[in-house]
C-alpha positions as CSV (number, residue, x, y, z in Angstrom):
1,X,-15.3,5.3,16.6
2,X,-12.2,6.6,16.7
3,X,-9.4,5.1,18.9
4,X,-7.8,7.2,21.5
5,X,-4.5,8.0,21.7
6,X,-2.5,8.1,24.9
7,X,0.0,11.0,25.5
8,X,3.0,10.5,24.4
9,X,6.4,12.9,25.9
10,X,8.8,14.3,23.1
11,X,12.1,13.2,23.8
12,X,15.2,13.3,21.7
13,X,15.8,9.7,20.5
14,X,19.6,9.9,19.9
15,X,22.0,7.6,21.3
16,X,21.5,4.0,22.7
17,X,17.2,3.7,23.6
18,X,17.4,3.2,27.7
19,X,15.1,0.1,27.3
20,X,18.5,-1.8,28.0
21,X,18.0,-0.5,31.6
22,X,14.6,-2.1,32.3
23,X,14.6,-5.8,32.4
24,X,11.6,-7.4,30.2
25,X,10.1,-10.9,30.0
26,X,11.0,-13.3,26.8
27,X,7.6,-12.0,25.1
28,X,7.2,-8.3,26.4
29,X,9.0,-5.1,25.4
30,X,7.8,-1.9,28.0
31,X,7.0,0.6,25.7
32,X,9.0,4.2,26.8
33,X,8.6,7.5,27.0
34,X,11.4,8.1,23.8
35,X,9.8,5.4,22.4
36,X,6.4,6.7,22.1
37,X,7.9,10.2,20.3
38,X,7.9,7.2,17.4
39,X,5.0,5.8,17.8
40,X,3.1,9.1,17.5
41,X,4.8,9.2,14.3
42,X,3.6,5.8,13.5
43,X,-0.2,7.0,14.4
44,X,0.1,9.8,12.0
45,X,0.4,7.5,9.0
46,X,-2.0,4.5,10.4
47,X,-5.6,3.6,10.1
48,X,-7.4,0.4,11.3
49,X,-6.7,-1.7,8.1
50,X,-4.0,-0.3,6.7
51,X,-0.9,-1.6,5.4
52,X,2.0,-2.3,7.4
53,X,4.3,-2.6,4.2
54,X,4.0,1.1,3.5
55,X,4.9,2.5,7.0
56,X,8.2,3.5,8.2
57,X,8.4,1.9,11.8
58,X,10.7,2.6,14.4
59,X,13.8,0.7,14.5
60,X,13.9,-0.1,18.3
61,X,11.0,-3.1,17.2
62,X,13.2,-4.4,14.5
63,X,15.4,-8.0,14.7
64,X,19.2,-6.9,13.9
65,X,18.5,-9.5,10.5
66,X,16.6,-9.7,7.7
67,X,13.3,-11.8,6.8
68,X,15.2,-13.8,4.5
69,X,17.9,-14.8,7.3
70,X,14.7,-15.4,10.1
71,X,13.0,-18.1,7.4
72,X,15.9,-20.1,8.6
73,X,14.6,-20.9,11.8
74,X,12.2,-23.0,10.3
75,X,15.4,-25.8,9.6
76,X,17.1,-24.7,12.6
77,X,16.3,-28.4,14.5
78,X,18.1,-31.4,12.7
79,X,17.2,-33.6,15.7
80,X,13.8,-33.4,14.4
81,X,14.1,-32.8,11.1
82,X,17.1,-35.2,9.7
83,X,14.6,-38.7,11.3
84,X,12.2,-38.0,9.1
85,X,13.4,-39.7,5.9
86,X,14.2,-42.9,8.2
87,X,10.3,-43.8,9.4
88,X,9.0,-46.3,7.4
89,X,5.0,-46.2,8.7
90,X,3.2,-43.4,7.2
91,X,1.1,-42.4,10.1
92,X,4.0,-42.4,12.3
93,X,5.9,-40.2,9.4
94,X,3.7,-37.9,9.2
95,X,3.6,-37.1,13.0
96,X,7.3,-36.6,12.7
97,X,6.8,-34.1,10.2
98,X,4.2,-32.2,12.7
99,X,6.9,-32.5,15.5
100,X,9.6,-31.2,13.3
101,X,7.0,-28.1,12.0
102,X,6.4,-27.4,15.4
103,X,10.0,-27.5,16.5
104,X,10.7,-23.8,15.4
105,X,8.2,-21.3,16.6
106,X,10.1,-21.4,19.8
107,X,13.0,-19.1,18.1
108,X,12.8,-15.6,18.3
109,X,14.4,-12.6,19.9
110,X,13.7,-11.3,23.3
111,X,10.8,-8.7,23.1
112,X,8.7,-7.8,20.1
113,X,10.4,-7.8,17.1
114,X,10.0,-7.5,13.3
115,X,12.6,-8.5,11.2
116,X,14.0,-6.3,8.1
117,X,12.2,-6.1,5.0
118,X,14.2,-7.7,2.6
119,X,14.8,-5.1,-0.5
120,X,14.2,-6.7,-4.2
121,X,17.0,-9.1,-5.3
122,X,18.5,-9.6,-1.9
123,X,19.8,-12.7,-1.3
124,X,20.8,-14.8,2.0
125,X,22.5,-18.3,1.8
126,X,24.3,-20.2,4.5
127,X,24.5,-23.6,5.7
128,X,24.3,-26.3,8.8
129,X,27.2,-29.3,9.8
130,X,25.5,-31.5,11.0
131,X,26.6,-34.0,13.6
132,X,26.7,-36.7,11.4
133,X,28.8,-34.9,8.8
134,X,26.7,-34.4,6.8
135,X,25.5,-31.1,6.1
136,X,22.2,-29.1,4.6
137,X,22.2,-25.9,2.3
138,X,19.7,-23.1,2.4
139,X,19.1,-20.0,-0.3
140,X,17.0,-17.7,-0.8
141,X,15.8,-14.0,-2.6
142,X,13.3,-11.4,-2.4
143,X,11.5,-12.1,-5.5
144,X,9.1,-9.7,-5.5
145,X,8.5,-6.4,-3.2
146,X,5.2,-5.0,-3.9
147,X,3.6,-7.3,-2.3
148,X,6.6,-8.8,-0.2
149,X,7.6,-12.1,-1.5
150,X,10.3,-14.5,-0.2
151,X,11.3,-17.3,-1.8
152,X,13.9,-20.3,-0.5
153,X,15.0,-23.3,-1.0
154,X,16.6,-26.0,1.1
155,X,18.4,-29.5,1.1
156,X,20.0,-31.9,2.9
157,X,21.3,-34.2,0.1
158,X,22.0,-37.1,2.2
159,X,18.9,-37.2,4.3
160,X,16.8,-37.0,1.2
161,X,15.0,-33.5,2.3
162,X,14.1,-30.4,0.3
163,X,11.8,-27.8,0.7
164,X,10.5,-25.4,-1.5
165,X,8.8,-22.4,-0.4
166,X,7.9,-18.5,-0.7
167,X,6.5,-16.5,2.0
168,X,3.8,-13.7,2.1
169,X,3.7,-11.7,4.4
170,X,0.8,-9.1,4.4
171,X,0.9,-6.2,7.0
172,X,-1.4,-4.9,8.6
173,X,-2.6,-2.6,11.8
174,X,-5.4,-3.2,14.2
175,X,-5.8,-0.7,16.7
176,X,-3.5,-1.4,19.5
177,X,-1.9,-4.5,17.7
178,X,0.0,-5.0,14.2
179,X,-0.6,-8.1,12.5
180,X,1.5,-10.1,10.0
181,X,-1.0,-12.4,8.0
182,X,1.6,-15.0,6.9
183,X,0.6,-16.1,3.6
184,X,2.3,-18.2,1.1
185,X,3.3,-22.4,1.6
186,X,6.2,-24.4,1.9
187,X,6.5,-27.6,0.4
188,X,8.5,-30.7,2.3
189,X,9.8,-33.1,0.3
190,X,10.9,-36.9,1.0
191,X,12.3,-38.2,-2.0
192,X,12.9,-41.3,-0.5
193,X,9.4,-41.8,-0.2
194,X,6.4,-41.6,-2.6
195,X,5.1,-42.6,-6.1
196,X,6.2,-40.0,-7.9
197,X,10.4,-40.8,-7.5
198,X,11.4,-37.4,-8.2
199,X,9.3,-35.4,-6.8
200,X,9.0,-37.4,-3.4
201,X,6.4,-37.6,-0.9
202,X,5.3,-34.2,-0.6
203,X,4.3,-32.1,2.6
204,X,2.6,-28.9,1.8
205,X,3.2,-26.4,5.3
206,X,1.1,-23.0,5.8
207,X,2.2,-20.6,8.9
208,X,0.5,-19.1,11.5
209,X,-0.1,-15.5,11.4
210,X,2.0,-13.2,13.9
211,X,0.3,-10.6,16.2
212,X,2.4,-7.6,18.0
213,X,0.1,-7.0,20.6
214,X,0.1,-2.7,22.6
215,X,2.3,-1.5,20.2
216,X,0.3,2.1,21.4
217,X,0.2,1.7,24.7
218,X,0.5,-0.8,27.8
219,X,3.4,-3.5,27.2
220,X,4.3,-5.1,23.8
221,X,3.4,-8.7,23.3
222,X,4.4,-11.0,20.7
223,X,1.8,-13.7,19.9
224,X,1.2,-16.3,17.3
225,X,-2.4,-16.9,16.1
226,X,-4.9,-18.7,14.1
227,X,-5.0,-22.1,11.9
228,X,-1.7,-23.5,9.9
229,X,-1.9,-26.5,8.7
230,X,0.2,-29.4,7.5
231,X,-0.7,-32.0,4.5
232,X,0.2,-34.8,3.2
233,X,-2.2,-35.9,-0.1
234,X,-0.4,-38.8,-1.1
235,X,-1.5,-40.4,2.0
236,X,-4.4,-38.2,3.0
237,X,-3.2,-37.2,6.0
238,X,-3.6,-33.3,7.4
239,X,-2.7,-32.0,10.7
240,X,-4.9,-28.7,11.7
241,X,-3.0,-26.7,14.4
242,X,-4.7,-23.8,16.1
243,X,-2.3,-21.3,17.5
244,X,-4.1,-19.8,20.3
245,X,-4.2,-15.8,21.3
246,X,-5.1,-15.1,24.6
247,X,-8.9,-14.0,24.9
248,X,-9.6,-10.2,27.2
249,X,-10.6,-12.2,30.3
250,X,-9.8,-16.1,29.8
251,X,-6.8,-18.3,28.1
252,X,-3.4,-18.0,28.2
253,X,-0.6,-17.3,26.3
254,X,1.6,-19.4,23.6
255,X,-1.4,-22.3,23.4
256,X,-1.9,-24.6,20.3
257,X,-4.0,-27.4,20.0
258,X,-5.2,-29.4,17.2
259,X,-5.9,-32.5,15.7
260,X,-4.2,-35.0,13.1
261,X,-6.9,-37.0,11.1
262,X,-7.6,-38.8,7.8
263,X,-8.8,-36.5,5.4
264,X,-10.4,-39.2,3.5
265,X,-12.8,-40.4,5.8
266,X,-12.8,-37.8,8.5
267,X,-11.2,-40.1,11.4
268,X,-9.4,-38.2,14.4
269,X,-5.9,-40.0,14.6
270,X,-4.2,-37.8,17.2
271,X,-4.7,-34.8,19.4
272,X,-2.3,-31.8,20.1
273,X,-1.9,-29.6,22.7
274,X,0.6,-27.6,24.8
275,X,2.7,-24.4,24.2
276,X,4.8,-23.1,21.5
277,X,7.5,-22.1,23.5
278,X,7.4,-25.1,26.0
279,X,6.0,-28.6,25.9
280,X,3.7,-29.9,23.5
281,X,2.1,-33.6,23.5
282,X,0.3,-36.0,21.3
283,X,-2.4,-38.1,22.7
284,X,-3.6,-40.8,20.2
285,X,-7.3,-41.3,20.1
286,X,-7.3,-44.5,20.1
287,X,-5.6,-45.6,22.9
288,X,-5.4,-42.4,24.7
289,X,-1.9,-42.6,25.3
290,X,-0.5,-39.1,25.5
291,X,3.2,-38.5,25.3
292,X,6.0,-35.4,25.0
293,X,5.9,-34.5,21.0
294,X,8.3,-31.9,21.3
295,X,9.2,-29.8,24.5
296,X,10.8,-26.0,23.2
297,X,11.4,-25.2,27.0
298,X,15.2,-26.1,26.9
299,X,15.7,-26.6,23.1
300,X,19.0,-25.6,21.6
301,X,18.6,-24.5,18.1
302,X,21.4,-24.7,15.6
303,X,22.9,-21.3,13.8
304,X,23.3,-21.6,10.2
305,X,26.6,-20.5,9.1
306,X,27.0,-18.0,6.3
307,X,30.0,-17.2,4.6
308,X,31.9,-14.1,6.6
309,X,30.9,-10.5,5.4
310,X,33.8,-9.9,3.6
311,X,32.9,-12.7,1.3
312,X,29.1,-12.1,0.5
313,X,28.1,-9.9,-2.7
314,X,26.7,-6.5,-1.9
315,X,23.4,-7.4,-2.2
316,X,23.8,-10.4,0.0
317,X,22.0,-9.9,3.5
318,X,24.4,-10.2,6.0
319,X,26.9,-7.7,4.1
320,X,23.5,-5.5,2.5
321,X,22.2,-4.3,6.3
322,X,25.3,-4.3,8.5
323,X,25.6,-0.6,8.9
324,X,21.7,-1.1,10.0
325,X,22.6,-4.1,12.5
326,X,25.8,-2.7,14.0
327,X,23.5,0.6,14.6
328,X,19.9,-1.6,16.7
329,X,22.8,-3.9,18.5
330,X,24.0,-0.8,19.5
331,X,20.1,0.8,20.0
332,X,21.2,4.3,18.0
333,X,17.8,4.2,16.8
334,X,19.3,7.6,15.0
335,X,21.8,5.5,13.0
336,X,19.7,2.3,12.2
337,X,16.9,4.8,10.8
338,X,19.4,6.5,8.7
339,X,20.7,3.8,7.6
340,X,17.9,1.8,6.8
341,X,16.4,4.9,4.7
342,X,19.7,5.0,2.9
343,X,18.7,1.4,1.3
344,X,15.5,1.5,0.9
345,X,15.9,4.7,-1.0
346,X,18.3,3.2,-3.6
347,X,15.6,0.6,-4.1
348,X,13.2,3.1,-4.8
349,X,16.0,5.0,-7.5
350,X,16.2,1.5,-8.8
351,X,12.7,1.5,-9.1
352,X,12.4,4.2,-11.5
353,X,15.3,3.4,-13.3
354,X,13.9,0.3,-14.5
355,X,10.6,2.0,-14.9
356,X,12.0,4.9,-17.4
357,X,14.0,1.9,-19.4
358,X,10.8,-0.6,-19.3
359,X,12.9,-2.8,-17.5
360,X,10.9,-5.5,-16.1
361,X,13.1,-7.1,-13.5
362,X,13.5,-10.6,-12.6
363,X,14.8,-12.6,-9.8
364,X,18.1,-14.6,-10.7
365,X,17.8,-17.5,-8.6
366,X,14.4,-18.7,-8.8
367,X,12.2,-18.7,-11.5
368,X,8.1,-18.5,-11.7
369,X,6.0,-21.8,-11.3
370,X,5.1,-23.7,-14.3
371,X,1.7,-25.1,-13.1
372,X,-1.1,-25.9,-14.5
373,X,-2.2,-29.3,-16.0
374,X,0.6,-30.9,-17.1
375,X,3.3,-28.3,-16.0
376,X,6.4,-29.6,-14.6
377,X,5.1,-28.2,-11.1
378,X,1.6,-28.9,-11.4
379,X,0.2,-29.3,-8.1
380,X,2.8,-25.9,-6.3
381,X,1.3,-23.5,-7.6
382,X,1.1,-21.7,-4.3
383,X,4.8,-21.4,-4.6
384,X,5.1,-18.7,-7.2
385,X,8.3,-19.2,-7.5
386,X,11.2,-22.1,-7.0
387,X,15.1,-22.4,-7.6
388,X,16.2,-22.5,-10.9
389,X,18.5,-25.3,-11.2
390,X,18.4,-28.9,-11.6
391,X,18.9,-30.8,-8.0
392,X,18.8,-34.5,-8.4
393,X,16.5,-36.1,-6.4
394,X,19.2,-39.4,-5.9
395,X,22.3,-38.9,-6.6
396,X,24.1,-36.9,-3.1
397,X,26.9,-36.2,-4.7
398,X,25.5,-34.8,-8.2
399,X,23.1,-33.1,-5.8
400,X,25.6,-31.3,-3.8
401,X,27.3,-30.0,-6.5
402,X,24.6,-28.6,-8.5
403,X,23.3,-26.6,-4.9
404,X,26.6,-25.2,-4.6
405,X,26.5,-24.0,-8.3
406,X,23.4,-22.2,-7.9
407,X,25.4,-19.6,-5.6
408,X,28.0,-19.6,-3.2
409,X,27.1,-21.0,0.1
410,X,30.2,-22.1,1.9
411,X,33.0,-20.2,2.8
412,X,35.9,-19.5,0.2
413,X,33.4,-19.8,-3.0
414,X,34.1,-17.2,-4.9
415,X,31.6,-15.7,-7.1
416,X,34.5,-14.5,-9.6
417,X,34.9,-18.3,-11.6
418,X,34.2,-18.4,-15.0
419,X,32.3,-21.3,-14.5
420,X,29.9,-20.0,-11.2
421,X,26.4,-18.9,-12.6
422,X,26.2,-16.0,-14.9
423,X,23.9,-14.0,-12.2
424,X,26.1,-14.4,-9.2
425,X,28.8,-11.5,-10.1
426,X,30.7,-9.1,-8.1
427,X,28.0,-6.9,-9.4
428,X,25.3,-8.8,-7.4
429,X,24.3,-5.8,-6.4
430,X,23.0,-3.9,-9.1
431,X,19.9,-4.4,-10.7
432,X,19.1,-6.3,-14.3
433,X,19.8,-4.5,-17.4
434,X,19.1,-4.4,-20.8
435,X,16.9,-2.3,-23.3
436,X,13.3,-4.3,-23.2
437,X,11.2,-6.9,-21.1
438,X,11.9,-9.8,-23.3
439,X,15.9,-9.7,-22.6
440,X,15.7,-9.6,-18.9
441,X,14.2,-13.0,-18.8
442,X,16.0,-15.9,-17.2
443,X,16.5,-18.6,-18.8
444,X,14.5,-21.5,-17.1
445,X,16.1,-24.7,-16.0
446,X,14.2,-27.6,-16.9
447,X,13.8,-30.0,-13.3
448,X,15.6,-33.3,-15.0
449,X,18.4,-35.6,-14.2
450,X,21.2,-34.3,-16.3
451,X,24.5,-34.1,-15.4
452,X,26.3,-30.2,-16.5
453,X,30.0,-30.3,-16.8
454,X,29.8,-26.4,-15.8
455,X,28.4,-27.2,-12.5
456,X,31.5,-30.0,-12.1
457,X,33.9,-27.4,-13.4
458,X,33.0,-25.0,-10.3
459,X,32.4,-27.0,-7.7
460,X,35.1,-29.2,-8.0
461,X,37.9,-25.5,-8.2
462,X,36.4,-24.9,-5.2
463,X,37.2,-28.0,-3.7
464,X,40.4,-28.2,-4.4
465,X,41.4,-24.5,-4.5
C-alpha cells in the first residue's frame, strides 16, 4: 500500500534555512516548511527499498565534512584507546578493547546528519598529539564509488596500535526513515601481543547500522541500530552488542546491551548495558559486580589535526569540499547544492573519460587484499583493501617514517620532493592515466621488514627542512 504523503508548502530555499531560529534537541532536527519543498523532491525519486546512493538529498541534512573525515571519530578517545597495548590478562584486554569501541558513537553533530559522499580518489589524512608526546597517524581514500567504499588506516607507533579497515556503507529508504546498513570491518591490531609477531593480536570490529528516523514528516531522529560485534580469535573471545531502536509504544532511545562470552565453549563472561550517548556498565557474571565501562555523558573527544587547506592536494578533503562547507555552515542550502553538483559532476566527466580510454582506475594508496590460503592477508579478506606500504610492526621509529612516506600527514610536508611517493603529486587531483588496464596498476608493496632509503630520504628533509 502506498505511503502517504503529507503536504508540503513551496517556498524559495535561498539564503540561510531558518532552522537556526528554532532550538532542537542533540538528536532531533524539526523538519520545515522550506525544508519540505526538498523533501517532495526527494519523494519523487524514492521507493521503499531503494537506494540512497543514487539520490540527490538536500543539503540542510548533510555534516559540513566528508565520510572519510567522520571515520575518525572512531580514534578520537586516546584515554581509551592508547591502555590497551599495556593490559597483560586477555580477558581484561579484551574488555578494554569493547570500552574503547564503544567510546565513539557518542560523536556526532547536533540534529540528523549525513556526512558527504566521498568522490573516487579522495583522500583525508591528519593526525593526534597525544599527551604523552607521542602522537598517532590516520589515512585514508575512497577506493571505490559504485558501491561506496572507504578504506583507512591508522597507527600509533609507540603504543603498538594499527587498524586496518574499509567501510560500506549501503543506503537505503524505508518509508518515513533512511537507513545506512554499515557494512564492511575494521581490524585492531596489538602487535605487542599475539603469536603471530607481525601481524599482532588481532581484533576484527563490525558497526552498527544508522537509522534517520521522519525524514517525511514529524521530527527527525538519529538512531543507531541492530548487532556489531567485536572478535578476538586468537583467544576466542567475541563481544555481541545490540544497539537498540526505540519500539512504537515501548523502549527508549540510545540503548545497547549485550554480552561478552567465550566463543569456544559458549560461557557468558560479562553483561553490557546502558546508553550510547551516556553511561554504559559491565556487570561480570560471575560475581555480579557491575561497574561504569565508559560514561559518553561529559566525554571530551579529541580533534584530529589536518594539515591547513592551503597545504592539502586538490583532491584532499578538507581542501576538495570547502566551497560546499563554507556554503551548509552558512545554511545557503542554494550554494552547498551548487556546489556539491559542481563535484560530483566532474567525477562523473571522469567517469567516462576513463571509460572511452578503457582506463581502469585504481586507488593509489591502498591496494586490494591478497587473501586466500596462504596470502599475505589471509584471514582480512573483508577488508578489500589496505595501505600499500610497509609499516614495521617494531621498530617506532622505522614505523614513523615509513607512515609519513605513504603521504603527507603533518603540517609543512610537501608533496613536491623527489623522494615522496610517486602518487602524491600536485596533480592529486586528477585521475590515473595511461592507454590500457594493465599500466594503471600499482605496484603492490610486499608487508615485510625492510628498511627503503627513499622513505629516509623524505622523511628526514622534512624534518629538518
Amino acid at each position: 500500500m502506498p505511503m502517504p504523503v503529507p503536504h508540503l508548502r513551496r517556498s524559495s530555499l535561498a539564503g540561510k534555512s531558518s532552522v537556526e531560529d528554532s532550538p532542537v534537541s542533540g538528536d532531533e532536527e524539526i523538519v520545515e516548511a522550506d525544508q519540505g519543498n526538498v523533501l517532495s523532491h526527494i519523494i519523487s525519486q524514492l521507493r521503499p527499498g531503494a537506494d540512497l546512493s543514487r539520490v540527490v538529498l538536500p543539503t540542510f541534512i548533510l555534516e559540513p565534512r566528508s565520510m572519510l573525515e567522520r571515520i575518525t571519530n572512531f580514534m578520537a578517545h586516546p584515554e581509551t584507546l592508547l591502555p590497551m597495548t599495556t593490559i597483560e590478562d586477555p580477558v581484561e584486554r579484551f574488555v578494554s578493547v569493547v570500552k574503547f569501541y564503544l567510546s565513539g558513537w557518542h560523536i556526532k553533530p547536533p540534529g540528523v546528519k549525513k556526512p558527504l559522499n566521498p568522490i573516487l580518489g579522495e583522500t583525508f589524512t591528519c593526525y593526534w598529539d597525544y599527551p604523552d608526546g607521542t602522537r598517532g597517524y590516520y589515512v585514508s581514500e575512497q577506493t571505490s564509488h559504485h558501491p561506496p567504499k572507504s578504506s583507512y588506516f591508522f597507527a600509533a607507533p609507540e603504543h603498538n596500535i594499527r587498524i586496518d579497515g574499509t567501510l560500506k556503507p549501503r543506503s537505503k529508504f524505508l518509508g518515513n526513515s533512511a537507513a545506512s546498513m554499515m557494512e564492511g570491518i575494521a581490524i585492531l591490531r596489538l602487535l605487542n601481543h599475539g603469536q603471530d609477531k607481525n601481524k599482532g593480536e588481532r581484533y576484527i570490529l563490525t558497526q552498527p547500522n544508522m537509522y534517520a528516523r521522519g525524514i517525511l514528516f514529524g521530527k527527525m531522529k538519529y538512531e543507531l541500530g541492530d548487532h556489531s560485534y567485536v572478535r578476538c580469535p586468537e583467544n576466542n573471545l567475541v563481544a555481541d552488542i545490540e544497539f537498540k531502536t526505540k519500539g512504537y509504544f515501548s523502549g527508549t532511545y540510545n540503548a545497547i546491551g549485550g554480552t561478552i562470552k567465550n566463543e569456544k565453549t559458549g560461557e557468558v563472561l560479562f553483561e553490557l548495558s546502558g546508553m550510547w550517548n551516556g553511561e554504559m556498565s559491565i556487570k561480570d557474571v560471575h560475581s555480579h559486580k557491575k561497574t561504569v565501562l565508559f560514561d559518553a555523558t561529559h566525554a571530551k573527544h579529541s580533534k584530529p589535526v589536518a594539515r591547513p587547506i592551503p597545504e592539502q592536494g586538490e583532491r584532499e578533503s578538507q581542501r576538495l569540499w570547502q566551497d560546499t562547507v563554507q556554503a551548509i555552515i552558512a545554511r545557503n542550502h542554494e550554494a552547498a547544492t551548487d556546489e556539491k553538483t559542481k563535484i560530483e559532476d566532474r567525477q562523473r566527466d571522469e567517469a567516462a573519460k576513463r571509460a572511452d580510454e578503457g582506463i581502469d582506475w585504481k586507488p593509489r594508496l591502498f591496494r586490494p587484499i591478497q587473501g586466500g590460503p596462504g596470502g599475505a592477508d589471509e584471514g582480512e579478506e573483508d577488508l578489500d583493501w589496505i595501505i600499500n606500504a610497509q609499516v614495521d610492526p617494531h621498530d617506532v621509529e622505522l614505523a614513523k617514517k615509513q607512515i609519513l612516506a605513504i603521504a603527507p600527514i603533518v603540517q609543512g610536508q610537501k608533496v613536491s620532493h623527489p623522494a615522496a611517493p610517486k602518487d602524491i603529486t600536485a596533480n592529486a587531483a586528477l585521475p590515473h592515466t595511461g592507454t590500457s588496464t594493465e599500466e594503471s596498476k600499482p605496484e603492490i608493496v610486499e608487508r615485510q621488514d625492510t628498511q627503503s632509503s627513499a622513505v629516509d630520504e623524505f622523511v628526514d628533509a622534512e624534518e629538518h627542512q
